[in-house]
SELUMMI-636371 format. One record per residue (C-alpha): x, y, z. Coordinates in Angstrom, 1 decimal. Example, Ala and Ser with C-alpha at 12.3 -4.5 7.8 and 13.67 -1.06 7.14 Angstrom:
+--------+--------+--------+
:     px :     py :     pz :
+--------+--------+--------+
:   12.3 :   -4.5 :    7.8 :
:   13.7 :   -1.1 :    7.1 :
+--------+--------+--------+
// end
This chain:
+--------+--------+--------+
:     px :     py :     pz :
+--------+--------+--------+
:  -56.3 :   26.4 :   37.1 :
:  -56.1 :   24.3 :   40.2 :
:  -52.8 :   25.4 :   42.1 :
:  -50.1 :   23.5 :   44.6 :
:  -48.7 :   25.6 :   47.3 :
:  -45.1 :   24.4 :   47.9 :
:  -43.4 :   25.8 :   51.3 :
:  -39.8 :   25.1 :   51.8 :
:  -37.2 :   25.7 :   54.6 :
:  -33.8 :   23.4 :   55.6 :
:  -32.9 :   25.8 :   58.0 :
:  -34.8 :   26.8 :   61.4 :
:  -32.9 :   30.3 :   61.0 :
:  -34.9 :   30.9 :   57.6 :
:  -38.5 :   32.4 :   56.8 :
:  -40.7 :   29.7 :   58.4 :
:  -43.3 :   28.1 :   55.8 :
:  -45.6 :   29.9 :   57.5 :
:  -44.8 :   33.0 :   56.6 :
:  -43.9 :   31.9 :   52.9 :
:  -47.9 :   30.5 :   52.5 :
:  -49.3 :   33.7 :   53.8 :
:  -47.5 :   35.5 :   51.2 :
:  -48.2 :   33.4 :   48.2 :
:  -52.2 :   32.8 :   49.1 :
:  -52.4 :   36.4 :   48.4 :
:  -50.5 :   36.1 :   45.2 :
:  -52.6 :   33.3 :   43.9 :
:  -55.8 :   35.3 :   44.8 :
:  -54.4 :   38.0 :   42.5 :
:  -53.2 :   35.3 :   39.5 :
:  -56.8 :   33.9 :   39.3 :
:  -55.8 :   30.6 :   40.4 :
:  -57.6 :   28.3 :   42.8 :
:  -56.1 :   26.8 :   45.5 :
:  -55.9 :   23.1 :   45.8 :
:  -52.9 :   21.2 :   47.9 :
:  -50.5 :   23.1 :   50.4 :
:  -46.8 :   21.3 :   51.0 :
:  -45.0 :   22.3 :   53.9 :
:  -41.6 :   20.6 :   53.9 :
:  -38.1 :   20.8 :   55.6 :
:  -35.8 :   19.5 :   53.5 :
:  -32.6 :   20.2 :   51.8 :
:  -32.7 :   21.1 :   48.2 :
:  -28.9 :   20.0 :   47.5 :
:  -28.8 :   16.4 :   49.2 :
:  -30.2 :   13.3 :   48.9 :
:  -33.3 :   12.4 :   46.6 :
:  -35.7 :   15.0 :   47.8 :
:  -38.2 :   12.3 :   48.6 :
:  -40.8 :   15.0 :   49.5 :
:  -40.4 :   16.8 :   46.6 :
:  -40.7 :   14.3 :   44.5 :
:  -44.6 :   13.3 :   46.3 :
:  -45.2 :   16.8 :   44.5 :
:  -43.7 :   16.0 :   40.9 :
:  -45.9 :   12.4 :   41.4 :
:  -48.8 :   14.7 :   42.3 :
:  -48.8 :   16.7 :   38.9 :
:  -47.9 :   14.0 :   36.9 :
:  -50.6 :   11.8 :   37.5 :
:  -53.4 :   15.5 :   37.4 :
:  -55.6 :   14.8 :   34.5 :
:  -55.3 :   18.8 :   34.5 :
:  -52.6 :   21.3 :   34.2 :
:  -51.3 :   22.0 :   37.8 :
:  -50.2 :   25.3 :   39.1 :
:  -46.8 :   24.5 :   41.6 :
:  -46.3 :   28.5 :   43.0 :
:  -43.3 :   28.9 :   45.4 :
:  -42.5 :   32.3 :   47.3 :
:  -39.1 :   32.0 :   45.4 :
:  -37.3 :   30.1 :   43.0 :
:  -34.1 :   28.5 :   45.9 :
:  -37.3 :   27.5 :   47.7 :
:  -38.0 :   25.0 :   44.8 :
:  -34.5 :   24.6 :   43.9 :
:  -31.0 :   25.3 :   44.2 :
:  -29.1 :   23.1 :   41.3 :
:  -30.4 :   21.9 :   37.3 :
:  -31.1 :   18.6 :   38.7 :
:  -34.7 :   19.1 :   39.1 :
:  -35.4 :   21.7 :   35.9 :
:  -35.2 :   18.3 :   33.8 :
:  -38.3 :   17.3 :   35.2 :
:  -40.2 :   20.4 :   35.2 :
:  -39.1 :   21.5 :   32.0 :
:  -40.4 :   18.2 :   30.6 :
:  -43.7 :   18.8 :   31.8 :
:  -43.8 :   22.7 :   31.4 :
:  -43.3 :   21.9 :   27.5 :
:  -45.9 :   19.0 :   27.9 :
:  -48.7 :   21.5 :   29.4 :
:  -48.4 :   19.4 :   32.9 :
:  -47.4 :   22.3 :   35.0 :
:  -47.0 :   26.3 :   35.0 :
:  -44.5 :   27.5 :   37.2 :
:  -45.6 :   30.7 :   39.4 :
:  -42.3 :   32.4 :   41.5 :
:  -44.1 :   34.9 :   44.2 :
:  -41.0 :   37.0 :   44.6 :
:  -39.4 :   36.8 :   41.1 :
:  -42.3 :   37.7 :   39.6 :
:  -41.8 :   35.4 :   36.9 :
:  -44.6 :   32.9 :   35.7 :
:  -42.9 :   29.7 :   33.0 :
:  -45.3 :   27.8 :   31.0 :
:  -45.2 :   26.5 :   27.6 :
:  -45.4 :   29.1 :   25.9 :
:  -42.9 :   31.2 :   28.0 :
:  -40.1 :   33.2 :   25.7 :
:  -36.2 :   32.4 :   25.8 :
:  -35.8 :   35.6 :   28.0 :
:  -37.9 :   33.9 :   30.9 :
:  -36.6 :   30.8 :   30.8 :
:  -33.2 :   32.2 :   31.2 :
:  -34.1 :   34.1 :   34.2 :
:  -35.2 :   30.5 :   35.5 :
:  -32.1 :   29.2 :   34.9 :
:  -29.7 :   32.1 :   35.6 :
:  -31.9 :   32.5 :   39.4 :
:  -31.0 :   28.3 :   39.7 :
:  -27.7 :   28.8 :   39.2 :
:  -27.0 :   31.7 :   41.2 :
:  -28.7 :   30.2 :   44.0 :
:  -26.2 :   27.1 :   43.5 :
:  -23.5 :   29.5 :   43.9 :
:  -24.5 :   31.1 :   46.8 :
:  -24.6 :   27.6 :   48.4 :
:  -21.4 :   26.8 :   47.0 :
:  -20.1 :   30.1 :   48.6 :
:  -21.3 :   29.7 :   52.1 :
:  -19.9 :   25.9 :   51.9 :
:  -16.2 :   27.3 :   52.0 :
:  -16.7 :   27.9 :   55.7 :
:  -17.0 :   24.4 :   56.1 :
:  -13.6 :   24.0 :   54.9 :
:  -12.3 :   26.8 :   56.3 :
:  -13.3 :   25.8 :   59.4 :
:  -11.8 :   22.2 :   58.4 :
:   -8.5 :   23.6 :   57.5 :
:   -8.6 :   25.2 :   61.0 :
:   -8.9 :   21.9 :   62.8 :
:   -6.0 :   21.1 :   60.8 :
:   -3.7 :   23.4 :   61.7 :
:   -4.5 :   23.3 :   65.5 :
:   -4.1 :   19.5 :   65.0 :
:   -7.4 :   18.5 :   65.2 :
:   -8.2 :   15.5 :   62.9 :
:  -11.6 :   16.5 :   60.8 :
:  -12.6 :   12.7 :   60.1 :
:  -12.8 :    9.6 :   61.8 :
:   -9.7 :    8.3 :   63.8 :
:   -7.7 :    5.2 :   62.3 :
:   -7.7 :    1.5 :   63.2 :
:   -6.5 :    1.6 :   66.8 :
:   -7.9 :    5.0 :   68.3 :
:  -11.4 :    6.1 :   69.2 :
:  -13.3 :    8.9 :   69.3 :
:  -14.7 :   10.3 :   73.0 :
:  -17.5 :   12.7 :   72.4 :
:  -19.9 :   14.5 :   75.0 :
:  -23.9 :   14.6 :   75.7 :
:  -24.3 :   16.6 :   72.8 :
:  -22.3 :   14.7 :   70.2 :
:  -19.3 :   17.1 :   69.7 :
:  -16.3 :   14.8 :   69.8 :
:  -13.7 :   16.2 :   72.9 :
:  -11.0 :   13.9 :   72.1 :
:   -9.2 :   10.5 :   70.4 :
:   -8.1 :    8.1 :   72.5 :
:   -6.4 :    4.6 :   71.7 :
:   -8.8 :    1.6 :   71.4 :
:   -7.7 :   -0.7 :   74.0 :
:   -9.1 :   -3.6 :   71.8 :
:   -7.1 :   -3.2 :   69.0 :
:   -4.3 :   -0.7 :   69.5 :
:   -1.9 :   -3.5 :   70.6 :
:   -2.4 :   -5.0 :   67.9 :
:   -1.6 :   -2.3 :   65.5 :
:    1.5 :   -1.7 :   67.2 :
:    2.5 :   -5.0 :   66.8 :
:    2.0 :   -5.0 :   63.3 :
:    4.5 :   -2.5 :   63.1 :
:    7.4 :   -4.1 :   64.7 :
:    6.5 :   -7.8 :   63.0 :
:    6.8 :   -5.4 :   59.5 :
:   10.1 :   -3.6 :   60.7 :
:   12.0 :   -7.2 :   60.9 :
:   11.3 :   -7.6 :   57.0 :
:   10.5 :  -11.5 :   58.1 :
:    6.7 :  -10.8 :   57.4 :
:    5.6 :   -9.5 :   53.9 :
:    1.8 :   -8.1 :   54.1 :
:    0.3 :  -11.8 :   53.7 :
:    2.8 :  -13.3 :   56.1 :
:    0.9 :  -10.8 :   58.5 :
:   -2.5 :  -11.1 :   57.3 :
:   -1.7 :  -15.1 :   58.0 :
:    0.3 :  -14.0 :   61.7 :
:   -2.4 :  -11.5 :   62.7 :
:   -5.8 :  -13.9 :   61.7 :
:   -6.1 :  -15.6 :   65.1 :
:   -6.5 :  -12.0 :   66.7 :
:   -7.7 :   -9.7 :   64.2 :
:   -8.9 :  -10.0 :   60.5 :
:   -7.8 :   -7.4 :   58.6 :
:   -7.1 :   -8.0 :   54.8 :
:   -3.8 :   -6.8 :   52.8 :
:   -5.0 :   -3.6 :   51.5 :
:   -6.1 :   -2.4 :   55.1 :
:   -2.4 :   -3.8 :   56.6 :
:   -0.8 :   -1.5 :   53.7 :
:   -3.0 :    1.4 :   54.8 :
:   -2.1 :    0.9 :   58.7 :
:    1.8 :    0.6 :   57.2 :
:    1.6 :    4.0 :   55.3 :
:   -0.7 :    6.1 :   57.5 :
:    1.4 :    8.9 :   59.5 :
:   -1.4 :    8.9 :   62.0 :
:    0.3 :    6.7 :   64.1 :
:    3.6 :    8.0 :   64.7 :
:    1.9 :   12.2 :   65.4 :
:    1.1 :   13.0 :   61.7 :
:   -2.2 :   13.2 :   59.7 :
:   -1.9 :   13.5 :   56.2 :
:   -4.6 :   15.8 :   54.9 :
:   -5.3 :   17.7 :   51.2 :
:   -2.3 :   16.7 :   49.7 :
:    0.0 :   18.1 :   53.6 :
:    1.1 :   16.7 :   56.7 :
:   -0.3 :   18.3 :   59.4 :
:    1.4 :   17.5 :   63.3 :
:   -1.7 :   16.6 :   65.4 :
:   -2.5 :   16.8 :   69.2 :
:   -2.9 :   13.0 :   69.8 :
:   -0.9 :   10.7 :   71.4 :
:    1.1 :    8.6 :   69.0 :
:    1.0 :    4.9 :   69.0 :
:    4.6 :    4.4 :   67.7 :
:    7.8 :    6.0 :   66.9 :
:    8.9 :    8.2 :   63.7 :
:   11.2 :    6.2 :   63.3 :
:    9.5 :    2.8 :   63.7 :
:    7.4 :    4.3 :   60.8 :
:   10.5 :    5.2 :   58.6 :
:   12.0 :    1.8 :   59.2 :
:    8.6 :   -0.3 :   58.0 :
:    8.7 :    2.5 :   54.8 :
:   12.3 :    1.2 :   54.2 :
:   11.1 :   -2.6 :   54.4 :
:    8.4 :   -1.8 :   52.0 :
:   10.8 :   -0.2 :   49.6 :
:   12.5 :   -3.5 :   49.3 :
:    9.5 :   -5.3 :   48.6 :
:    8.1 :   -3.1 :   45.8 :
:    9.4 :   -2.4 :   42.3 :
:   10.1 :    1.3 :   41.3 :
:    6.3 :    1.9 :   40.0 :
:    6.0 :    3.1 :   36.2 :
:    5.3 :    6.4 :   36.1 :
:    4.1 :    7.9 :   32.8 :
:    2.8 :   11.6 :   31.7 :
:   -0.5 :   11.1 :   29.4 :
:   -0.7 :   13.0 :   26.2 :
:   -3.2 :   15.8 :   26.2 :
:   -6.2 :   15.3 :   24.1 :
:   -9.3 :   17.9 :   23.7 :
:  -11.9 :   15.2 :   23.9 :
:   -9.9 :   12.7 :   25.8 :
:  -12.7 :   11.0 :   27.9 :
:  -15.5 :   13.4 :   26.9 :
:  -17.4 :   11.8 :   24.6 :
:  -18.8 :    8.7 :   24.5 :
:  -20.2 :    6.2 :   21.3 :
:  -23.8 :    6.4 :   21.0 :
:  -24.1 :    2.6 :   20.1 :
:  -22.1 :    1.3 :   23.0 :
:  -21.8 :    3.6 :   25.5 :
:  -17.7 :    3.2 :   26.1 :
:  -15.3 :    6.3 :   25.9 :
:  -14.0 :    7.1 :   22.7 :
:  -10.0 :    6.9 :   23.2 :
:   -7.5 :    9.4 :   20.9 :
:   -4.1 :    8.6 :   19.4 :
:   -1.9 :   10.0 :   17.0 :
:   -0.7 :    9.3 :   13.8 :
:    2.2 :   10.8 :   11.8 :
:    3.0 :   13.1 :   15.2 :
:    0.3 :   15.6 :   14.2 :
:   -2.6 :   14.0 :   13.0 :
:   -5.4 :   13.3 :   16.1 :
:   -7.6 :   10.3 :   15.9 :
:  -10.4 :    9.8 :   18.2 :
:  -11.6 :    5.9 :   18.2 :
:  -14.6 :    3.9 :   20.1 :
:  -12.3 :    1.4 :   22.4 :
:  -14.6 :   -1.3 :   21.3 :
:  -15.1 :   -2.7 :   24.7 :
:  -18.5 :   -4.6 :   23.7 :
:  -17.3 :   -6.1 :   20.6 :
:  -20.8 :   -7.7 :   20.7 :
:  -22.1 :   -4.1 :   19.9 :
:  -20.2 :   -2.5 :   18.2 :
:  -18.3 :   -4.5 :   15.6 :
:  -16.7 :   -1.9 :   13.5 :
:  -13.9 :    0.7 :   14.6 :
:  -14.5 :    4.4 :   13.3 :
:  -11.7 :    6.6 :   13.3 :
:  -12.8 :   10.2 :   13.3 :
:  -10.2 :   13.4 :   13.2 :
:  -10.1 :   15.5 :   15.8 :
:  -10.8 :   18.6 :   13.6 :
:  -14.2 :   17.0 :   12.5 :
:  -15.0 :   16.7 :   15.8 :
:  -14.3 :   20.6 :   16.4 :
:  -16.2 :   22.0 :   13.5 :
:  -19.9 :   22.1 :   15.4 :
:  -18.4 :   23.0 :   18.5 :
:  -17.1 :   26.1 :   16.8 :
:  -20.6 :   26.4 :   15.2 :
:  -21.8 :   26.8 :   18.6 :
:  -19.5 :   29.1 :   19.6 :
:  -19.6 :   31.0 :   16.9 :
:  -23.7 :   31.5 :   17.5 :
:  -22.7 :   33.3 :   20.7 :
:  -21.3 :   36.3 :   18.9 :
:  -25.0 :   37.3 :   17.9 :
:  -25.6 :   38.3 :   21.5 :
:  -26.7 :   41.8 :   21.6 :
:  -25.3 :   43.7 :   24.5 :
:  -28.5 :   45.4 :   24.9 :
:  -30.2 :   42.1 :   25.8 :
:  -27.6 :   41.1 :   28.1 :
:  -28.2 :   44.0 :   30.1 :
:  -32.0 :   43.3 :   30.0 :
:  -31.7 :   40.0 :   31.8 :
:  -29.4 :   41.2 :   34.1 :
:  -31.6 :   43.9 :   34.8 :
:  -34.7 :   41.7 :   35.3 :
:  -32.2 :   39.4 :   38.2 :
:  -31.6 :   42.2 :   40.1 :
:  -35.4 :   43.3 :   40.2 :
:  -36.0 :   39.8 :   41.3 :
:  -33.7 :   39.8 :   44.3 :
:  -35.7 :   40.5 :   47.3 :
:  -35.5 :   36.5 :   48.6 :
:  -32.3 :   36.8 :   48.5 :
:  -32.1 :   39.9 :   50.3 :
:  -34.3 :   38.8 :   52.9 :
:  -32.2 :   35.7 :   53.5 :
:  -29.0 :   37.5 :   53.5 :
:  -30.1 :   40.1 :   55.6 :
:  -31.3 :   38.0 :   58.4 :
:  -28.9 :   35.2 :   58.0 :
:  -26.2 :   38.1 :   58.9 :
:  -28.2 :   39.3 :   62.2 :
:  -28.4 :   35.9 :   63.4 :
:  -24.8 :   35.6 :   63.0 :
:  -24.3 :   39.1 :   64.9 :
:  -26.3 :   37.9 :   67.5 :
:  -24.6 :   34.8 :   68.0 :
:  -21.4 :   36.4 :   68.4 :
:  -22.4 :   38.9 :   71.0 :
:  -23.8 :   36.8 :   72.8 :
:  -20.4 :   34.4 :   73.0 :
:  -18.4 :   37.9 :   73.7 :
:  -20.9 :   37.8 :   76.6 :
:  -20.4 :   35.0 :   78.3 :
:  -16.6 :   35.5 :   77.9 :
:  -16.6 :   38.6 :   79.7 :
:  -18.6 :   36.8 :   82.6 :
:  -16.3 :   33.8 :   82.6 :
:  -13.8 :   36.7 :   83.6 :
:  -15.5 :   37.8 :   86.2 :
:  -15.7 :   34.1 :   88.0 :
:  -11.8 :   34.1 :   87.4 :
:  -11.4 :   37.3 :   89.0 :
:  -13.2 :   36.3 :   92.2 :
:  -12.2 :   32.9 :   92.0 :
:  -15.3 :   31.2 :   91.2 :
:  -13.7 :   29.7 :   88.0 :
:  -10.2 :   28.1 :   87.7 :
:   -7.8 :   29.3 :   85.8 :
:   -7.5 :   25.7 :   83.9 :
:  -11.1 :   25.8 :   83.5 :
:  -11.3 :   28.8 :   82.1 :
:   -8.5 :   28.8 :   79.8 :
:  -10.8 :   25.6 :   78.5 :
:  -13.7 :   27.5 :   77.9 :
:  -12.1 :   30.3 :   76.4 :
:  -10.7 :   28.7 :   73.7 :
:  -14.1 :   27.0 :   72.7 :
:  -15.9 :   30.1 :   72.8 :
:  -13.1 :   31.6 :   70.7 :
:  -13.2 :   28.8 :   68.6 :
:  -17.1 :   29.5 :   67.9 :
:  -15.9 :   33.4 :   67.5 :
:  -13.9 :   32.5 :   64.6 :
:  -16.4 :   30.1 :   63.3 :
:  -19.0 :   32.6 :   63.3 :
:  -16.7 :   35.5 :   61.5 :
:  -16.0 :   33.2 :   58.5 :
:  -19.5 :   32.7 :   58.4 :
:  -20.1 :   36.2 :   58.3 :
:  -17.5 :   36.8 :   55.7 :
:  -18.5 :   34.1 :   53.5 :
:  -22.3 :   35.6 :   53.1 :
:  -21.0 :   38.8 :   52.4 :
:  -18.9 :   37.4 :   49.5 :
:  -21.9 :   35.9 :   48.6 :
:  -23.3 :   38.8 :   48.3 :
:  -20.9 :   40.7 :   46.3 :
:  -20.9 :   37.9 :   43.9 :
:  -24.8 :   37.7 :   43.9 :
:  -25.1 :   40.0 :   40.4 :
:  -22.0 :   39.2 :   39.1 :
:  -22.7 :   35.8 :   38.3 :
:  -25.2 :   36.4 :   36.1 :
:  -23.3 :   39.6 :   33.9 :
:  -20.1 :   36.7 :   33.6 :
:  -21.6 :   34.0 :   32.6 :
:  -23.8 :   36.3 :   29.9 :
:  -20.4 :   37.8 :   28.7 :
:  -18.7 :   34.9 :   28.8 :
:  -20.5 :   33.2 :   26.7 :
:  -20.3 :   36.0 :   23.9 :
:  -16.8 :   35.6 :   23.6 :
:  -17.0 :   32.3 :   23.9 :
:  -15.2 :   31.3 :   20.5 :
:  -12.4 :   33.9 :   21.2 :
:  -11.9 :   32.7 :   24.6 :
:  -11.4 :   29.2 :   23.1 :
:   -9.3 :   29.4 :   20.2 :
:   -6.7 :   31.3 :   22.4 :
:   -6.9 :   28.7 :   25.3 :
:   -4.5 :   25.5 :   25.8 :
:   -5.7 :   22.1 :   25.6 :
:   -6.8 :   21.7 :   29.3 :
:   -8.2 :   25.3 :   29.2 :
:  -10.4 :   24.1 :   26.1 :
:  -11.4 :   20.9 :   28.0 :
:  -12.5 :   22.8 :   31.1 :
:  -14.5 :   25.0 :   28.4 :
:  -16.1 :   22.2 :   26.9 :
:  -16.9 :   20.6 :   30.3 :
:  -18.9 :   23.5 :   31.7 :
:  -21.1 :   24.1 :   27.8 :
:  -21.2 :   20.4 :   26.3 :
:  -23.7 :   17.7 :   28.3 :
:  -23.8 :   14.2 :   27.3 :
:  -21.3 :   14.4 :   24.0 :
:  -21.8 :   11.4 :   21.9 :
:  -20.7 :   10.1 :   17.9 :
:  -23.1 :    8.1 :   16.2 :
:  -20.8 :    7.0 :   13.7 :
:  -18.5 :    9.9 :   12.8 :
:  -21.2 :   12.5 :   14.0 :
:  -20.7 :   14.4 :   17.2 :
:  -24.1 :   14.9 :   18.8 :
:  -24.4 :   17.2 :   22.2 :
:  -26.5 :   19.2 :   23.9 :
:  -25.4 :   22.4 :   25.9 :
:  -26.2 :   22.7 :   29.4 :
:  -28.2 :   25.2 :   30.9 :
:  -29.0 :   28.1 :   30.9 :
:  -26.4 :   28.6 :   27.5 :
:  -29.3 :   26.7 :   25.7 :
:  -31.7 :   28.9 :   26.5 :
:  -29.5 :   32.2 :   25.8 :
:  -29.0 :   31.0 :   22.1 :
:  -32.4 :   31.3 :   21.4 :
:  -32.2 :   35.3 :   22.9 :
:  -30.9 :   36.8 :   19.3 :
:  -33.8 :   35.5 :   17.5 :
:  -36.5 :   36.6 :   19.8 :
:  -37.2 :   40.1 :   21.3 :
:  -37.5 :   39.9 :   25.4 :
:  -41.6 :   40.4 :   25.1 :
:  -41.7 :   38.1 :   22.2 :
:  -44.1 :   34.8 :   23.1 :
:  -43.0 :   32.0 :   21.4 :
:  -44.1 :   28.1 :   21.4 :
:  -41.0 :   25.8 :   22.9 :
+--------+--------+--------+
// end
């Protein structure tokens, strides 16, 4: 079988692709296969449209043959579901035979339920080790926050002043159109102006539409307050008006508006989770007699759908608890199996890890470094003291940057074999977890099992998303069992 090499790295601190081709033309030596096309890409696995990736999938689709695609590791051909659609499609065609170097796991179409769970559970554990090490993005965000650093871009009247490098030192107001602000401010304050008597004052000088003039009106920005994740946070900037300018346009606006209607919506199960089949639009509950629960196509397209189904909620439950109920057969003995294979399978991981931390390390001693040398030019007065206060906070800044990092990848990798013993056991008492859950417990439930819920007629159709497909099929098959997908 003729076999594509595929190479990946999105980061220059990783194993170069170098490296990861050495190691696999061995591997396909020993598997038999012949080599055909090598791809060496950089590219993220978690953003945009893969557009070199997808040269590959365009590759083996149009092969006459069956195609071999080997990768040194699973997270270097993918880190999310998004991309086992495709290859599952044509692994159960006979298109393509997955080989995993490191895993030393081979999928094909004949490949039992036990391996293609240990494809999907190695996906989705390298998704959450990406989701892990994104929280020091935010940490580091709610950082900048609290030392009054604003995270995004700067409103309408301020600008951004960065250096050589990009990084942004400061935010300054935007002579061309800071004046302006301000004065739509004070015009608002007289209550003479409503938001269109502005938009109408303002057009000769600026264009700015009503819903960007009621955005500059409500945004605390201007007067030494950024409103951030649901807080106010003070920030370092100078202001462009007063507090109580700002309070005195909030008043005005209060006397423009009527008290908005504010009203708690009813909670529903399958209140926006299922769609009809025949038209596509949202299937909206109600109740009758104060206990009875309806669920209804809103018959948006009357063109397509010309007749209104009512279907009780209970109906709708009783092949969900099927499902559920399908869990229970879950030997214990097989869940420990799988897990077992995952942590065989782990050296990529470990690898990363391992050198991802030393980097880290290395980064910071070398910052400690240079502080202790920036001391030294104090001390004999190479350095001044405002300069060197300057420096010292950005190195300290970096410091701190660099020690969530660290902590984040060890979480990561304290979670790493967790993940996969969870969502295993989870799933066995599935039914148990959900009978004794409230209704937005049971909807988060159905969320993370139920893909694409739809009624065709009264019928509620589903599939469950992976790898839960995959591990009801585990009961019925023993781990070494081959059997046709």
């Amino acid at each position: 079988m003729k076999a594509i090499i595929l190479a990946r790295v999105s980061d220059p601190k990783q194993d170069s692709n170098q490296a990861q081709v050495d190691r696999v033309t061995d591997y396909i030596a020993r598997k038999g296969l012949t080599p055909w096309k090598t791809y060496e890409i950089e590219e993220s696995s978690t953003r945009g449209d893969r557009e070199k990736f997808q040269l590959i999938i365009k590759e083996i689709k149009g092969s006459k043959e069956p195609i071999a695609l080997v990768v040194d590791t699973v997270d270097r051909l993918q880190r999310g579901f998004k991309e086992s659609v495709q290859l599952d499609e044509m692994r159960k065609l006979g298109k393509v035979e997955l080989y995993f170097y490191r895993e030393n796991l081979v999928i094909h179409k004949d490949s039992n339920s036990a391996d293609l769970i240990r494809w999907d559970m190695a996906v989705m554990i390298a998704r959450a080790y990406v989701l892990q090490l994104s929280d020091n993005v935010k940490r580091k965000q709610e950082q900048m926050r609290r030392n009054g650093e604003l995270t995004g871009k700067p409103p309408i009247g301020y600008k951004s002043i960065y250096d050589s490098e990009g990084k942004r030192l400061d935010i300054v107001f935007d002579l061309a159109t800071s004046g302006l602000i301000k004065e739509i401010f004070v015009m608002y304050a007289t209550g003479n102006y409503s938001i269109l008597g502005i938009k109408k004052k303002m057009a000769k000088k600026i264009f700015l539409n009503p819903s960007m003039i009621h955005n500059i009106l409500t945004n605390t920005f201007y007067y030494g307050e950024m409103f951030s994740k649901g807080k106010l946070y003070p920030h370092k900037y100078q202001p462009l008006i007063t507090r109580n300018l700002f309070l005195k346009c909030r008043q005005v606006k209060k006397s423009w508006s009527r008290k908005p209607f504010q009203s708690a919506a009813k909670p529903y199960i399958f209140r926006g989770l299922i769609r009809c089949a025949k038209c596509g639009c949202v299937l909206s509950p109600e109740t009758a007699h104060d206990k009875y629960i309806y669920y209804s196509c809103t018959n948006a397209r009357k063109a397509i759908c010309n007749k209104r189904f009512y279907i009780p909620e209970k109906d709708l439950l009783k092949p969900i608890y099927e499902v559920l109920e399908k869990f229970k057969t879950i030997p214990q003995t097989k869940i420990d199996e799988i897990v077992t294979g995952l942590k065989e399978s782990s050296a990529s991981k470990v690898l990363y890890h391992t050198t991802a931390i030393k980097e880290l390390q290395r980064s910071y001693n070398d910052t400690q470094i240079k502080i202790d040398r920036m001391m030294d030019l104090l001390i004999d007065g190479s350095l001044s003291k405002d300069d060197y206060e300057r420096k010292l906070k950005e190195m300290k800044s970096k410091q701190y940057d660099i020690n969530i990092q660290i902590e984040d990848h060890t979480r990561a990798d304290e979670n790493y074999y967790l993940t996969a013993n969870i969502v295993l056991n989870l799933a066995k008492d599935a039914i148990k977890l959900f009978e004794s859950s409230e209704i937005p417990e049971k909807r988060a439930i159905l969320n993370y099992l139920l893909q694409n819920p739809t009624t065709n007629g009264k019928k509620l159709d589903f599939t469950l998303r992976s790898p839960y497909n995959e591990i009801l099929n585990v009961p019925s098959q023993p781990l070494g069992h081959r059997a046709a997908n």
